[in-house]
Backbone as JSON, one array per atom type, in Angstrom:
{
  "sequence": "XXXXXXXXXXXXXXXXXXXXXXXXXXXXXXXXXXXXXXXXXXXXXXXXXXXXXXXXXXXXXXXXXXXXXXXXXXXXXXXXXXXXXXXXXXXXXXXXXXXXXXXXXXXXXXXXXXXX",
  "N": [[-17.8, -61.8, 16.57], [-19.18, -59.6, 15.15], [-18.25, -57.37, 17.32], [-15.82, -57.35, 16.25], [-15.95, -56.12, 13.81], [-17.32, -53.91, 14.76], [-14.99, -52.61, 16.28], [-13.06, -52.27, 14.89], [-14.07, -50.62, 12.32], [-14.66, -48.97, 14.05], [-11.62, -47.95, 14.69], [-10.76, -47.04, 12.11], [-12.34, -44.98, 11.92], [-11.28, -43.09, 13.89], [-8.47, -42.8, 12.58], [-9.66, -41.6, 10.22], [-9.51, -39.39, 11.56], [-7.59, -38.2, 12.8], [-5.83, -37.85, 10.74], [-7.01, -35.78, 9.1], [-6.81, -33.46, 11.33], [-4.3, -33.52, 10.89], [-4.01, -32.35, 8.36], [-4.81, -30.01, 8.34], [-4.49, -26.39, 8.12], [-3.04, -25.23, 10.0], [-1.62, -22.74, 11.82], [-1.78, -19.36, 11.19], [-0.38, -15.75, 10.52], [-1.76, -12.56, 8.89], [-0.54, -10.42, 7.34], [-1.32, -6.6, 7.57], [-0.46, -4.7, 8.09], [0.79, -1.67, 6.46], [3.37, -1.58, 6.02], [6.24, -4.07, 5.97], [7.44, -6.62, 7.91], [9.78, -7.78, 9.99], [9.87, -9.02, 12.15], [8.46, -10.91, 14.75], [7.13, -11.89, 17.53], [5.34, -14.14, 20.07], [3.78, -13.67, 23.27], [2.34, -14.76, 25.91], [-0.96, -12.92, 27.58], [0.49, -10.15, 28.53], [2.58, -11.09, 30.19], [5.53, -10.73, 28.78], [6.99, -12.42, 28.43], [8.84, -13.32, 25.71], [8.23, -15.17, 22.35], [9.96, -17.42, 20.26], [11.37, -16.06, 17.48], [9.0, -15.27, 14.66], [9.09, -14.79, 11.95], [11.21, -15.88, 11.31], [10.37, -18.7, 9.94], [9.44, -17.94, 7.65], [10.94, -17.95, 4.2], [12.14, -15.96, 3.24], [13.0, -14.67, 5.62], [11.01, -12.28, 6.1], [8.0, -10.71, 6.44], [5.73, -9.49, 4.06], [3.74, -6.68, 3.11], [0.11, -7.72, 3.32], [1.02, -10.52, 2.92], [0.56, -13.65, 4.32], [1.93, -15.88, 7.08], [2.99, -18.93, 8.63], [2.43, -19.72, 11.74], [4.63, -21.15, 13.88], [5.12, -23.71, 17.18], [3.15, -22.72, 18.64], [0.36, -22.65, 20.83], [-3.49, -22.8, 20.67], [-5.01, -19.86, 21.89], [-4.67, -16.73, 23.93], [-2.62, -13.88, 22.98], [-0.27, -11.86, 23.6], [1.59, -9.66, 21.04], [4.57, -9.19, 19.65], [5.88, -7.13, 17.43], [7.94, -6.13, 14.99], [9.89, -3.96, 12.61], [11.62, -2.63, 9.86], [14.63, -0.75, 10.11], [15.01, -0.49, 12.92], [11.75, 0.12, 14.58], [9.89, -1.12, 16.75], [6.74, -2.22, 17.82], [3.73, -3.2, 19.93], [1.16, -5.75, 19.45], [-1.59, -5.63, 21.5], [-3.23, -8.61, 23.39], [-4.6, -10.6, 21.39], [-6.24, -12.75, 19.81], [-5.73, -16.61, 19.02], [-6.34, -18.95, 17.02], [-7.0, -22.6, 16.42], [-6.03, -23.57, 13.08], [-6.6, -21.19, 11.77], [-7.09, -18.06, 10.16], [-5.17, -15.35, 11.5], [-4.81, -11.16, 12.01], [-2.8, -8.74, 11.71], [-2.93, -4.99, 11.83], [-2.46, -1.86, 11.37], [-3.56, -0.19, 12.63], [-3.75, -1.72, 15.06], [-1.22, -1.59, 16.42], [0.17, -0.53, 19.08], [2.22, 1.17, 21.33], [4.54, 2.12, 20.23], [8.24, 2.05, 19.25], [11.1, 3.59, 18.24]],
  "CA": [[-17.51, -61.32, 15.22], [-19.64, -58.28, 15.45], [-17.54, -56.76, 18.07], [-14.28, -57.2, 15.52], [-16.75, -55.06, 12.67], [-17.35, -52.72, 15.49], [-13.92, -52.42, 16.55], [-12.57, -51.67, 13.38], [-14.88, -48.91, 11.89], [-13.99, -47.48, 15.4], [-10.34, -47.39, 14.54], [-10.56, -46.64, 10.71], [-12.99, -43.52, 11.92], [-10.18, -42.51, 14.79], [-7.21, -42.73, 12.18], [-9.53, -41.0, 9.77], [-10.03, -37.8, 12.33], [-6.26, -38.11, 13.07], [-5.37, -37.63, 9.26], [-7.89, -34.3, 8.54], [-6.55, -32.39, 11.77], [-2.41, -33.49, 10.32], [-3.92, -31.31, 6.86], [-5.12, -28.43, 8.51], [-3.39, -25.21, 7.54], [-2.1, -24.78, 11.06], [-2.01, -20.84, 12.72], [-1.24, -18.12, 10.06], [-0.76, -14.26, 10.64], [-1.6, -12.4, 8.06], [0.23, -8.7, 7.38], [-2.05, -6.13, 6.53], [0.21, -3.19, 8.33], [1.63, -1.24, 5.5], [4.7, -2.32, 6.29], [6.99, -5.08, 6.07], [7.62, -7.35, 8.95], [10.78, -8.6, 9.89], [10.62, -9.64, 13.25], [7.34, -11.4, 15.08], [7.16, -12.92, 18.57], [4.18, -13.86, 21.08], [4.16, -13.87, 25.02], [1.02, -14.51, 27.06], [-0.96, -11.54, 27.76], [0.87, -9.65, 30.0], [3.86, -11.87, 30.91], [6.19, -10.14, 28.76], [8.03, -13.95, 28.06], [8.83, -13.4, 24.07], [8.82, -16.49, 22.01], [11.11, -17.3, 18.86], [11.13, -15.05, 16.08], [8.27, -16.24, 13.74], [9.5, -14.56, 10.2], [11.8, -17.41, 10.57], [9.73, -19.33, 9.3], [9.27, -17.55, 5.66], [11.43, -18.12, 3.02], [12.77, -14.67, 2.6], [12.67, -14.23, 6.2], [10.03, -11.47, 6.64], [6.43, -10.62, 5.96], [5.27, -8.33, 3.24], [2.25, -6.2, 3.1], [-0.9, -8.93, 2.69], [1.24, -11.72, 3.29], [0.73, -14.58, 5.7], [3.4, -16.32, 7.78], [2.84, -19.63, 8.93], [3.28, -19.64, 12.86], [4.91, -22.75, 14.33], [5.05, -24.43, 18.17], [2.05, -22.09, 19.42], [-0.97, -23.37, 21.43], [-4.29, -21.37, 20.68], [-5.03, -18.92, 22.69], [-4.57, -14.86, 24.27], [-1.64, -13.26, 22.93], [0.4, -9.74, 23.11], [2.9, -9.93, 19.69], [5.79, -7.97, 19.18], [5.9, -6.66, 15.56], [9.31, -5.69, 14.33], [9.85, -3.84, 11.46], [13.2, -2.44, 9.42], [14.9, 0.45, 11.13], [14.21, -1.03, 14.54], [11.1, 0.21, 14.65], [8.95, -2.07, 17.17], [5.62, -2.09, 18.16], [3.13, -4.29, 20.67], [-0.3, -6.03, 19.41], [-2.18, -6.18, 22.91], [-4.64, -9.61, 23.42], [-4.12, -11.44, 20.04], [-6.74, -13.99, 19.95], [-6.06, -16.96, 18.21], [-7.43, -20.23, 16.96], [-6.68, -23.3, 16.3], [-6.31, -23.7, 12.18], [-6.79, -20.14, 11.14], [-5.52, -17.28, 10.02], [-5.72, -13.9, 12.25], [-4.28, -10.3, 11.36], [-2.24, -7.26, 12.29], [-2.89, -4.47, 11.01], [-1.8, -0.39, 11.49], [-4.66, 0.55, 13.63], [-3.71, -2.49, 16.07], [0.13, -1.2, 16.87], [0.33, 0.27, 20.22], [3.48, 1.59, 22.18], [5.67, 1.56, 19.37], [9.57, 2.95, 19.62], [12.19, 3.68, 16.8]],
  "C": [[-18.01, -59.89, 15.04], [-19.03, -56.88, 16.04], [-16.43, -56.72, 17.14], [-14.71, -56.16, 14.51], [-16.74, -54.07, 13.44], [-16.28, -51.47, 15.84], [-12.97, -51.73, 15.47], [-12.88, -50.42, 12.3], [-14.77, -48.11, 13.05], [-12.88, -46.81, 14.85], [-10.29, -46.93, 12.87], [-11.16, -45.1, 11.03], [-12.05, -42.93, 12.58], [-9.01, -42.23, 13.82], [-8.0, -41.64, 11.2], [-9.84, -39.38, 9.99], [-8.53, -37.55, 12.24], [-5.59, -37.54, 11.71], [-5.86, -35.94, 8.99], [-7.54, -33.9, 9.67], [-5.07, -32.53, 11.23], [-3.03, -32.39, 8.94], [-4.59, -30.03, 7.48], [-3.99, -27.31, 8.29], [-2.49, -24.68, 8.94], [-2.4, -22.93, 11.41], [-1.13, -19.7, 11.35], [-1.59, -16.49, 10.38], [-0.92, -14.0, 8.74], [-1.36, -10.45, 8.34], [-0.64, -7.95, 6.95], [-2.03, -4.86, 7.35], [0.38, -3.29, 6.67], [3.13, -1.39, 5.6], [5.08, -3.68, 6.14], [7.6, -5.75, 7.14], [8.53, -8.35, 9.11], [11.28, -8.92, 11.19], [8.78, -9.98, 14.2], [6.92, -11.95, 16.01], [5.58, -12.83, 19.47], [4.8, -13.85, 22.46], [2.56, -13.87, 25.03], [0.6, -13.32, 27.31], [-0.47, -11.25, 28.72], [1.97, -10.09, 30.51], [5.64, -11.03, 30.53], [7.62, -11.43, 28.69], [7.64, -13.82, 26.24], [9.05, -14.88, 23.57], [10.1, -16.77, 21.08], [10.15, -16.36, 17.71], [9.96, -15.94, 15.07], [8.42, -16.2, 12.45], [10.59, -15.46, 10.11], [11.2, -18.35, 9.82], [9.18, -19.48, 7.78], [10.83, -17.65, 5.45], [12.56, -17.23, 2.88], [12.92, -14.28, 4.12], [12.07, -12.81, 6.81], [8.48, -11.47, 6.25], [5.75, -9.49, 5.26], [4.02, -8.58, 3.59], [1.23, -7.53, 2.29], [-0.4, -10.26, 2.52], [1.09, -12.6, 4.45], [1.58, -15.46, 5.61], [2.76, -17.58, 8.49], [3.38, -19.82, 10.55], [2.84, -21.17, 14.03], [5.09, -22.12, 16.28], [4.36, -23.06, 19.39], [0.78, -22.45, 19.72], [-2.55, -21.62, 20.71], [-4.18, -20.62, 21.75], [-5.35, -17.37, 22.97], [-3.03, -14.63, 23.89], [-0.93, -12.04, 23.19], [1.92, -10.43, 21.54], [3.44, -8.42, 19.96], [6.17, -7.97, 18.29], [7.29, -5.79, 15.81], [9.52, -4.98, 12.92], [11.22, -3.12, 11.07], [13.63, -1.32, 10.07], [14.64, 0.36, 12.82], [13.0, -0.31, 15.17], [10.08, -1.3, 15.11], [7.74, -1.65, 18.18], [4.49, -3.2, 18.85], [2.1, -4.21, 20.03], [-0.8, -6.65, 20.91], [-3.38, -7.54, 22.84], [-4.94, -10.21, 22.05], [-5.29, -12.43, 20.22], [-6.38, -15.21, 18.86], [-6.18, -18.66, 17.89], [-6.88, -21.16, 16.01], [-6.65, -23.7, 14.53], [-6.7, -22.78, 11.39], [-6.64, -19.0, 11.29], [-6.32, -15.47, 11.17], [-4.53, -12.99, 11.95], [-4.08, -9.15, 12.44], [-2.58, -6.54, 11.74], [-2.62, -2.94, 11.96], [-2.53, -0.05, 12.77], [-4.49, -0.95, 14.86], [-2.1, -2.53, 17.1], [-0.15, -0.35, 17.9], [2.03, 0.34, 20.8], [4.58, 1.07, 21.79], [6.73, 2.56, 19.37], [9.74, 2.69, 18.23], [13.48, 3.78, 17.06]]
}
């Protein structure tokens, strides 16, 4: 009988870990170029393998100044991003770190070896 009490506050504690990582806020950039962001991908550092566009994911598809973008089917990790912006103006963020449930940022002074 003991063992069935045991057993049970096991699995009620396991379902209720399983529940609080499903509400986490998930991976969020947040914009805080002066610019507007309308195009967003990662690759591994260095690989130079782009993923899917991530301003899919908004509404309006892009990312205004001080907005964050909710970014879907990415593991944590090292990144390089490729920032897009209107006028085909694009630009690389080198080594991206980022973490599981929270939010990390671009910003002006992190754009390197950007064309037009």
């Amino acid at each position: 009988m003991r063992w069935m009490v045991v057993s049970i506050a096991l699995l009620v504690a396991g379902t209720c870990e399983v529940a609080a990582q499903a509400k986490g806020k998930g991976i969020r950039l947040w914009n805080l170029t002066t610019a507007t962001i309308t195009g967003f991908q990662l690759s591994p550092v260095g690989k130079n393998e782009w993923g899917a566009n991530q301003t899919l994911n908004d509404k309006d598809k892009e990312v205004d100044h001080d907005e964050r973008l909710r970014i879907t089917g990415v593991e944590p990790g090292r990144y390089d991003a490729r920032v897009s912006y209107a006028g085909a103006k694009q630009c690389i963020v080198r080594d991206v770190e980022i973490k599981a449930d929270a939010v990390f940022s671009v910003a002006d002074k992190d754009l390197k070896d950007c064309t037009k």
